[in-house]
C-alpha positions, 0 to 999 in steps of 0.5 A: 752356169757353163764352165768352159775350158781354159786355154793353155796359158802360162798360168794354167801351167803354174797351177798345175806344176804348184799344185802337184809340186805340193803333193811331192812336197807333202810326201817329201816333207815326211822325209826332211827333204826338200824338193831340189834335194828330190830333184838332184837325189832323183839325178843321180839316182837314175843314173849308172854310177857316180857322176861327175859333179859338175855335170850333177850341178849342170843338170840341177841348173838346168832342171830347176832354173837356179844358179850354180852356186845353189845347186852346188849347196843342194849337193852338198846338203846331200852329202851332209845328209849322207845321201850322197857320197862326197864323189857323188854317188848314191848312198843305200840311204839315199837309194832307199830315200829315193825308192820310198819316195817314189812308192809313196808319190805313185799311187798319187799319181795315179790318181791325178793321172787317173781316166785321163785319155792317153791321147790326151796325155799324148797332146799334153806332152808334145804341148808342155815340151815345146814349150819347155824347149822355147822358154829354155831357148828364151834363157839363152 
C-alpha cells in the first residue's frame, strides 16, 4: 500500500494546530492554566512593560478569534491568579509561569520540529501566513 502526501487543506491544518495545541495543553494543564490564559500571559510577557488593557484584549481577539468580553474574563482570570497585575503588567509569578512554561514546551518542540529541512520550514510559514492573512481578511 502507498501513502501519498495530502495536500494542504483546511483539515490537514486543524490536525496539526490540535494535535500540538494538546501538547501545550498537557504542559499547561501541569500549571492550572489554560491555553488562552497561555496565549494573553505569553502577550504581555513579550512585551517592554505594562500594556494598556485595551490593547491586551485587542491582541487576545485577534489571536484567538474570541469576542472581547471573553478576552476581557481571560485578563481578568489572570489578575485573580495574581499573574498580572491590575494595570496589566507581569507578576514575578507570572514571568516564572511563563519561563517554566516555555523550558518545559522546548524540548517538545524540538522534537516535533526535529530533521524537518528548513526550507521546508520556510515554505510552510510563507504557506500558513497567507493563509492567516486571508482567513483574517474574510472576518472583516
Amino acid at each position: 500500500m502507498t501513502t501519498t502526501t495530502p495536500l494542504l487543506d483546511p483539515r490537514v491544518i486543524a490536525l496539526a494546530h490540535y494535535a500540538g495545541r494538546a501538547v501545550l495543553e498537557s504542559v499547561l494543564a501541569r500549571h492550572g492554566v489554560t491555553f488562552q490564559q497561555s496565549v494573553t500571559l505569553r502577550l504581555v510577557a513579550t512585551a517592554d512593560g505594562p500594556v494598556e488593557r485595551d490593547r491586551l484584549v485587542d491582541g487576545v481577539v485577534g489571536a484567538l478569534k474570541i469576542d472581547t468580553a471573553e478576552a476581557h474574563s481571560v485578563v481578568d482570570e489572570l489578575i485573580a491568579k495574581e499573574l498580572l497585575t491590575p494595570q496589566v503588567g507581569i507578576t514575578d509569578a507570572g514571568r516564572d509561569l511563563f519561563g517554566t512554561t516555555s523550558a518545559e514546551t522546548a524540548p517538545i518542540s524540538a522534537r516535533i520540529y526535529a530533521d524537518i529541512p528548513k526550507e521546508d520550514l520556510a515554505v510552510a510559514g510563507r504557506v500558513l501566513t497567507l493563509i492567516t492573512e486571508r482567513a483574517n481578511a474574510e472576518l472583516k
